[in-house]
py3Dmol code that shows the C-alpha trace and the ligand (Angstrom):
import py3Dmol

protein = """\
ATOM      1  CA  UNK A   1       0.000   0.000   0.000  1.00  0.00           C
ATOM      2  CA  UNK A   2       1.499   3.416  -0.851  1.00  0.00           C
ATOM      3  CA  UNK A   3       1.821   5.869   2.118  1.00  0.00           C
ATOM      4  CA  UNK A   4      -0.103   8.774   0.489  1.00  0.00           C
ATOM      5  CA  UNK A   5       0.170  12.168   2.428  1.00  0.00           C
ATOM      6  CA  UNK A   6      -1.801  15.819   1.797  1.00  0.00           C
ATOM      7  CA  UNK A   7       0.397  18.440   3.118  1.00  0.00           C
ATOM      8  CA  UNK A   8      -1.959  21.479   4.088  1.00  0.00           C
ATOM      9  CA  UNK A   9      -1.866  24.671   4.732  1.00  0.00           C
ATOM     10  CA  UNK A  10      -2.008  28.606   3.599  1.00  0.00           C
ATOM     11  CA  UNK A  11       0.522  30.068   1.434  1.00  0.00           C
ATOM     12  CA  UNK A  12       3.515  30.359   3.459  1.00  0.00           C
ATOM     13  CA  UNK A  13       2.800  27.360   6.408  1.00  0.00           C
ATOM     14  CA  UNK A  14       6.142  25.397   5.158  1.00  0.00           C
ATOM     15  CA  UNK A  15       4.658  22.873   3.297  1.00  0.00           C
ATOM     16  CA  UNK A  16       7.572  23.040   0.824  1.00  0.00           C
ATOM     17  CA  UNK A  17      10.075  22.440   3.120  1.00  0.00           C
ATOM     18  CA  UNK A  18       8.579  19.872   5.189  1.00  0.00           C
ATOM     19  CA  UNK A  19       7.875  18.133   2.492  1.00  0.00           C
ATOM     20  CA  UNK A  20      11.666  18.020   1.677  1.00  0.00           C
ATOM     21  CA  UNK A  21      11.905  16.256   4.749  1.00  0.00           C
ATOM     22  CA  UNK A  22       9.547  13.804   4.331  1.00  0.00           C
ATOM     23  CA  UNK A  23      10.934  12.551   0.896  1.00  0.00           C
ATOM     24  CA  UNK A  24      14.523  12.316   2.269  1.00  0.00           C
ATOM     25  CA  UNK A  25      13.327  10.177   4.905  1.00  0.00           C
ATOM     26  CA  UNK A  26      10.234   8.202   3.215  1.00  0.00           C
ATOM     27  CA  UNK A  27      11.559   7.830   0.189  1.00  0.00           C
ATOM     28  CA  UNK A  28       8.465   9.095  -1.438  1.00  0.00           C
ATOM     29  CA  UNK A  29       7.413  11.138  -4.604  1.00  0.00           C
ATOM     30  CA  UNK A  30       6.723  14.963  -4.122  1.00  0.00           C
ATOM     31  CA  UNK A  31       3.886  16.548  -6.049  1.00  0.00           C
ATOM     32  CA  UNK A  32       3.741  20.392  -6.122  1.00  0.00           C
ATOM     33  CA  UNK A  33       1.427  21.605  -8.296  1.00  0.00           C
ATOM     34  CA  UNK A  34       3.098  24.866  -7.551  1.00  0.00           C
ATOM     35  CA  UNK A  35       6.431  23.628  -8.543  1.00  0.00           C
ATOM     36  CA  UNK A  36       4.739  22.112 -11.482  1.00  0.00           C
ATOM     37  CA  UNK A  37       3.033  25.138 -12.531  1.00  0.00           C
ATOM     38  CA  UNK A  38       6.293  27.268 -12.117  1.00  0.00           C
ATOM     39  CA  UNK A  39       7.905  24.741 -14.601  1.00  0.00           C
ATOM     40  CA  UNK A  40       5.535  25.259 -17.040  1.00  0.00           C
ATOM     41  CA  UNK A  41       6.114  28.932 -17.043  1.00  0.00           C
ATOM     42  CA  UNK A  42       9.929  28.595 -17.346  1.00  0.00           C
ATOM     43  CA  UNK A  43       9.184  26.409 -20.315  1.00  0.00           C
ATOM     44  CA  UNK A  44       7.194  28.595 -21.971  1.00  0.00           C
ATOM     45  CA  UNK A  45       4.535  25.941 -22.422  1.00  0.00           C
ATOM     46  CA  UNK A  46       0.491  27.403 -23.546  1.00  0.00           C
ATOM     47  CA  UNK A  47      -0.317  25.644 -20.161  1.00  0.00           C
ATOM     48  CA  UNK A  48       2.099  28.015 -18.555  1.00  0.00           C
ATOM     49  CA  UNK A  49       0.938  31.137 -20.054  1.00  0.00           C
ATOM     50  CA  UNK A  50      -2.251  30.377 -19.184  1.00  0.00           C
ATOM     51  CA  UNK A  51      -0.958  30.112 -15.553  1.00  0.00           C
ATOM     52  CA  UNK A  52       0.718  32.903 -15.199  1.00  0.00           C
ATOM     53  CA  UNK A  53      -1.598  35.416 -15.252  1.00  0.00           C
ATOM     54  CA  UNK A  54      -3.451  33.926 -12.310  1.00  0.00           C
ATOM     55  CA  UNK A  55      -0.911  33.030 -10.065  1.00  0.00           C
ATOM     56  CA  UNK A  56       0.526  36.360 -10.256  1.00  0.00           C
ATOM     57  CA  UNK A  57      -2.518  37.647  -9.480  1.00  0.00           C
ATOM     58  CA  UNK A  58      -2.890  35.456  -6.391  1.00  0.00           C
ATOM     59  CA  UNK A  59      -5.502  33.478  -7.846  1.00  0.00           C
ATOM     60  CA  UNK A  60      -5.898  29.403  -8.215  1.00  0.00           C
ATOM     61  CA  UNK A  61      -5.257  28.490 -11.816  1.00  0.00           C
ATOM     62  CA  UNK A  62      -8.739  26.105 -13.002  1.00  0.00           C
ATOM     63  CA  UNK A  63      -9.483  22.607 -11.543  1.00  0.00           C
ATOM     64  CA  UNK A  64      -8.847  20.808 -14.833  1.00  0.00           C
ATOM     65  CA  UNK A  65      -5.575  22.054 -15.389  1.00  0.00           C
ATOM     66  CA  UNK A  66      -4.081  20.932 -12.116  1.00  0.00           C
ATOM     67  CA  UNK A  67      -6.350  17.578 -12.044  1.00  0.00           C
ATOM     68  CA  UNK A  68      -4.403  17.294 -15.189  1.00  0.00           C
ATOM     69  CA  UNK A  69      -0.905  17.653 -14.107  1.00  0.00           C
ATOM     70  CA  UNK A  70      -1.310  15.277 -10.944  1.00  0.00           C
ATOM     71  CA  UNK A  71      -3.142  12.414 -13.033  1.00  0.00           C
ATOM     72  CA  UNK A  72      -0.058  13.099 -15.403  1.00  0.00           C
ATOM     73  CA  UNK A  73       2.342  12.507 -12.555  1.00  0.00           C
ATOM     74  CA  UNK A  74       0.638   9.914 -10.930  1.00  0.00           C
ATOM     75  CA  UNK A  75       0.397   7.349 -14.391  1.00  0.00           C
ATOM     76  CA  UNK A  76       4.537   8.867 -14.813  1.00  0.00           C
ATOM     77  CA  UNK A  77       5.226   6.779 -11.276  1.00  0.00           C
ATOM     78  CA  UNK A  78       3.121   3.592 -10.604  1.00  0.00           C
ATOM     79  CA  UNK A  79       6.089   2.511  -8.982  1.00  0.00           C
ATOM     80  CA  UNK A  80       6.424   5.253  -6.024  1.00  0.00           C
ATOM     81  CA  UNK A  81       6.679   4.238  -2.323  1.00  0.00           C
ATOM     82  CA  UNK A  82       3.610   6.889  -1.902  1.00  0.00           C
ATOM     83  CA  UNK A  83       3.207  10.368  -2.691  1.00  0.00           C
ATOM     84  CA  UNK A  84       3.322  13.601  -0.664  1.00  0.00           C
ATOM     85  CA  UNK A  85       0.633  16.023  -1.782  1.00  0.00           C
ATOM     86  CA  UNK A  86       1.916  19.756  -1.540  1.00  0.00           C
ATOM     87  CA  UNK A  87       0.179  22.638  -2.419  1.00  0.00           C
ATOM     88  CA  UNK A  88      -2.897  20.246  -3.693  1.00  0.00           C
ATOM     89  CA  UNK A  89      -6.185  19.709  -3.317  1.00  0.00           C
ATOM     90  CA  UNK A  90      -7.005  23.466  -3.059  1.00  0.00           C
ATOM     91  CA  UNK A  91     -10.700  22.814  -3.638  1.00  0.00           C
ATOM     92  CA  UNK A  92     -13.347  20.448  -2.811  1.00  0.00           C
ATOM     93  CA  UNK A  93     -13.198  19.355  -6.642  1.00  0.00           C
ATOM     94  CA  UNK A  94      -9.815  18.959  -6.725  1.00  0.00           C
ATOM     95  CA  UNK A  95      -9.965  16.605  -3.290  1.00  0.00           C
ATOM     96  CA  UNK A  96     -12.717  14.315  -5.068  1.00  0.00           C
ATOM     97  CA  UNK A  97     -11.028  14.438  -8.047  1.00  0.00           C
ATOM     98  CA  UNK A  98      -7.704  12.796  -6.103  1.00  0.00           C
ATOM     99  CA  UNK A  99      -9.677  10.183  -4.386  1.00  0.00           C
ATOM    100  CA  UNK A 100     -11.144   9.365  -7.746  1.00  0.00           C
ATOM    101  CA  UNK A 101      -7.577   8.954  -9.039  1.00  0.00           C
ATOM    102  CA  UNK A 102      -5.975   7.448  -6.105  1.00  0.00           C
ATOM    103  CA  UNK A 103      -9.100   4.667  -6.579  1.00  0.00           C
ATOM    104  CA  UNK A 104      -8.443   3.590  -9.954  1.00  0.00           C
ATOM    105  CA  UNK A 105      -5.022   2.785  -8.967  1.00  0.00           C
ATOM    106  CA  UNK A 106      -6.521   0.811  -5.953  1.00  0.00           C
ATOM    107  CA  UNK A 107      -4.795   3.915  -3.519  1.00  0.00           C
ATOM    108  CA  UNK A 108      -6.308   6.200  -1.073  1.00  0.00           C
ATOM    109  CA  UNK A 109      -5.141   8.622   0.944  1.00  0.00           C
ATOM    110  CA  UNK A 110      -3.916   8.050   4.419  1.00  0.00           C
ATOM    111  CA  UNK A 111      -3.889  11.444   5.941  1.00  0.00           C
ATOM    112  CA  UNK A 112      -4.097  15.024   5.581  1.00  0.00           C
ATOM    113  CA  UNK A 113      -1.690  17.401   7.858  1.00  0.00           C
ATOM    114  CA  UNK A 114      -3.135  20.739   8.174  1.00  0.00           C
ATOM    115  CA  UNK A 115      -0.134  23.145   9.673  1.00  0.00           C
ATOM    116  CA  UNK A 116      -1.432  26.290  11.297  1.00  0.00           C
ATOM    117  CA  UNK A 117       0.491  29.488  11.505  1.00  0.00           C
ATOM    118  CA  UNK A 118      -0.881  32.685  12.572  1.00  0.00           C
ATOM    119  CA  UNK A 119      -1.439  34.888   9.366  1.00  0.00           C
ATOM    120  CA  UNK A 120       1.080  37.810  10.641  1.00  0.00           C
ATOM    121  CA  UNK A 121       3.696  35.369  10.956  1.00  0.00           C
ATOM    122  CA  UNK A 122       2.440  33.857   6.938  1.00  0.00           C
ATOM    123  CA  UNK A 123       2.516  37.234   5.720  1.00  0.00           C
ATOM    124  CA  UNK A 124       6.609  37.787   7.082  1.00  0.00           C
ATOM    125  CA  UNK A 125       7.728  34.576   6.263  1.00  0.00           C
ATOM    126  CA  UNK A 126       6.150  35.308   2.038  1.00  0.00           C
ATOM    127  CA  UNK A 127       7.387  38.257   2.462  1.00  0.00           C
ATOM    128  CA  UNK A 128      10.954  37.135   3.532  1.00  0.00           C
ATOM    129  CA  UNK A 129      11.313  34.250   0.785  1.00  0.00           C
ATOM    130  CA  UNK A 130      10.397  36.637  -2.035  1.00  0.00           C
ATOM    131  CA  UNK A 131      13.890  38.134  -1.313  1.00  0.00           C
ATOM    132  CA  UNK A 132      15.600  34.962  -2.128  1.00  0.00           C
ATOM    133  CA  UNK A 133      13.250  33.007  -4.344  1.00  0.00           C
ATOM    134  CA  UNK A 134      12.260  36.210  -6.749  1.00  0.00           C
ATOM    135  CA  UNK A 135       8.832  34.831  -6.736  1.00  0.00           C
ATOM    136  CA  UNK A 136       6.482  37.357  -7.745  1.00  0.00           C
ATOM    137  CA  UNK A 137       3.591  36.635  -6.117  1.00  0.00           C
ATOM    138  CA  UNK A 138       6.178  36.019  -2.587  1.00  0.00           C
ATOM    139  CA  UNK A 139       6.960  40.481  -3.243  1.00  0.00           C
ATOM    140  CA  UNK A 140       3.667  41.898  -2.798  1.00  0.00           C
ATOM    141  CA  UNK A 141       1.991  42.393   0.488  1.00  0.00           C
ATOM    142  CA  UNK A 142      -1.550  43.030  -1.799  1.00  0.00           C
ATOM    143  CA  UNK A 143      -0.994  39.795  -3.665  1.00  0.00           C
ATOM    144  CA  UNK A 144      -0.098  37.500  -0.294  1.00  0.00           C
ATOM    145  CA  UNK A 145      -3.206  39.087   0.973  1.00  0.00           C
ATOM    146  CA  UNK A 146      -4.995  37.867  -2.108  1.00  0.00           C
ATOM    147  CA  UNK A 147      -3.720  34.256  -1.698  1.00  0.00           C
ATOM    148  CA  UNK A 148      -4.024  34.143   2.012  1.00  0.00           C
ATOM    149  CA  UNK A 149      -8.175  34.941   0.678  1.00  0.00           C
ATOM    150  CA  UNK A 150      -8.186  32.542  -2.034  1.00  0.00           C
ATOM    151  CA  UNK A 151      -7.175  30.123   0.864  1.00  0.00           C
ATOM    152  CA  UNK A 152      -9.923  31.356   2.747  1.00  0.00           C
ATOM    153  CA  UNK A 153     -12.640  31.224   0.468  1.00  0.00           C
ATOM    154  CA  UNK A 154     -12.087  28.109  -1.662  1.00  0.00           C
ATOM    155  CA  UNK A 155      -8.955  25.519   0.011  1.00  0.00           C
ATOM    156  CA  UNK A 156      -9.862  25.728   4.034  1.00  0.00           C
ATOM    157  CA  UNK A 157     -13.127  23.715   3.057  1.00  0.00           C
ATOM    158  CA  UNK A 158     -11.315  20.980   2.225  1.00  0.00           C
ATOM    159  CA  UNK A 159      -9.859  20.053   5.788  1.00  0.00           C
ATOM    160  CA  UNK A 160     -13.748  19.409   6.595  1.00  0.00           C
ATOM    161  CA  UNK A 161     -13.381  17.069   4.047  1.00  0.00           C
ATOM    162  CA  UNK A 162     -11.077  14.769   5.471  1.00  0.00           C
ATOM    163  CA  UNK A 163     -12.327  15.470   8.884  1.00  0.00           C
ATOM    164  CA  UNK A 164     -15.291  13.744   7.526  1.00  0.00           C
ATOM    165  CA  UNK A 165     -13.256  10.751   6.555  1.00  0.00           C
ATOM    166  CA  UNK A 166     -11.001  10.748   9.848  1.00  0.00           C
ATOM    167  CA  UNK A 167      -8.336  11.485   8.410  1.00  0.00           C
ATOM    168  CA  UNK A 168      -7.451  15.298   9.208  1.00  0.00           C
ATOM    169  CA  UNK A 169      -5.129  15.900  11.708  1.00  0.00           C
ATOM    170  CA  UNK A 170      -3.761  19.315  12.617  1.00  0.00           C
ATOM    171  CA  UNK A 171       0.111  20.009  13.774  1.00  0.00           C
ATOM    172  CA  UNK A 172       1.823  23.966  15.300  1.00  0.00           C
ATOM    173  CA  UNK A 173       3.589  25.512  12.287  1.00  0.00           C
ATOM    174  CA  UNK A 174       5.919  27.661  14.311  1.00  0.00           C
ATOM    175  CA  UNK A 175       8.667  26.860  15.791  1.00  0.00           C
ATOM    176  CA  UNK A 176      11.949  25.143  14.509  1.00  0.00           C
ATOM    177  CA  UNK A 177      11.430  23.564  11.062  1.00  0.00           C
ATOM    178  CA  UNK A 178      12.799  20.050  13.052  1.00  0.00           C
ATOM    179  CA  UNK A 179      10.173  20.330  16.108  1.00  0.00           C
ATOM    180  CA  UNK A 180       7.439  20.893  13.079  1.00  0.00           C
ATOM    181  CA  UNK A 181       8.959  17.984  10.745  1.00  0.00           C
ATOM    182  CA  UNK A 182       8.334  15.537  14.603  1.00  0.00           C
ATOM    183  CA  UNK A 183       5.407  16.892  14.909  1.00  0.00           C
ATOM    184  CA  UNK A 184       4.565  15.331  11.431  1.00  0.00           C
ATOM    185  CA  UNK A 185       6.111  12.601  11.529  1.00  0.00           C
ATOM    186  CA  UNK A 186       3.792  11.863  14.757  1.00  0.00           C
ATOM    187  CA  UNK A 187       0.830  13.290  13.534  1.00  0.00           C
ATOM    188  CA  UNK A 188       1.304  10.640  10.246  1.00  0.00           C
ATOM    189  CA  UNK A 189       2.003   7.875  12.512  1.00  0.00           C
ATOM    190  CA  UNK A 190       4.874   7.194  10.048  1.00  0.00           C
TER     191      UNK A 190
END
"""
ligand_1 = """\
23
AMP
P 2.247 27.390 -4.396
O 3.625 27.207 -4.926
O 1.647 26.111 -3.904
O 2.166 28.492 -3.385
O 1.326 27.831 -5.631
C 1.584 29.058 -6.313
C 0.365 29.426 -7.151
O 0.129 28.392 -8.117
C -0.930 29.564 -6.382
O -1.095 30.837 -5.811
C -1.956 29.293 -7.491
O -2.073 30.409 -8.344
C -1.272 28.198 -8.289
N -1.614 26.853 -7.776
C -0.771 25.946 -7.206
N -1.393 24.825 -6.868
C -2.700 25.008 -7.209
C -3.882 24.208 -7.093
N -3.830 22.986 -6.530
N -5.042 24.727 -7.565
C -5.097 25.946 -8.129
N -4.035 26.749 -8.241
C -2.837 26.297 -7.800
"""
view = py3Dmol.view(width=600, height=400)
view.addModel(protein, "pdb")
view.setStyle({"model": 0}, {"cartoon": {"style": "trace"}})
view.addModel(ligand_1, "xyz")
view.setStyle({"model": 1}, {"stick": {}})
view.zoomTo()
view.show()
């Protein structure tokens, strides 16, 4: 059975980075849709034109092309020791979407980790990465505000949605990035 794990959070949690940890120590396949995205846009693909605009904007890109990337990824490694969902499902379509997936490989998911950090501390941390990672949307304090909404409005429904399967569980995002990663690691029983 692959150990399948949704990473959650708003923009800025340190879902990136814990997931780091999690594939050096699992040995299992990340899947950022953000990361995804961004390569899209470096390679000048119509997908990542089409992109763009949005996520500079602060806004979610459309279900189907995301849906698409991660059924994409998922048929590229039938092999993988499990997957660690980052950045995705942002919306309740997106999250049935996945378990439809996951199903037709004969997966599921096994849990969702929900980090909370106090928006303040989101909006410094964006704010602070946008120095080194020359993200645009990571510059502006109106666009973070606009993704911290989108989150909001359209991806915190989606914990409710695993509550509803037991299989939400929420872990502090402050502190060290090692007391969050044990924190995890508990919280995935893994
Ligand atoms: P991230 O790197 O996860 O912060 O994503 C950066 C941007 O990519 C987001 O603000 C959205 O515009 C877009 N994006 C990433 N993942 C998704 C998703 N699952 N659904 C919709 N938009 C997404």
């Amino acid at each position: 059975m692959m150990m399948n794990i949704v990473l959650f959070g708003p923009p800025g949690a340190g879902k990136g980075t814990q997931s780091q940890n999690l594939i050096r120590d699992l040995g299992l396949v990340h899947l950022s849709t953000g990361d995804l995205l961004r390569a899209q846009i470096a390679a000048g693909t119509p997908l990542g034109l089409e992109a763009q605009g949005l996520m500079n904007a602060g806004l979610l890109v459309p279900d189907h092309v995301v849906i698409g990337m991660i059924r994409h990824r998922l048929e590229e490694c039938p092999d993988a020791a499990g997957f660690i969902f980052d950045g995705f499902p942002r919306t309740l379509a997106q999250a049935e979407a996945l378990d439809a997936l996951l199903e037709g490989l004969g997966q599921s998911i096994r849990c969702m980790i929900s980090m909370v950090v106090p928006q303040p501390e989101l909006v410094q941390r964006l704010l602070l990465r946008g120095k080194d990672s020359g993200r645009a949307d990571d510059q502006n304090e109106a666009i973070i505000a606009q993704r911290i909404q989108e989150y909001q409005a359209k991806t915190a429904p989606v914990a409710q949605y695993y509550a509803q399967q037991n299989k939400w569980k929420e872990v502090d995002g402050t502190g060290s990035i090692q007391e969050i990663y044990s924190r995890i690691r508990e919280a995935a029983g893994c």
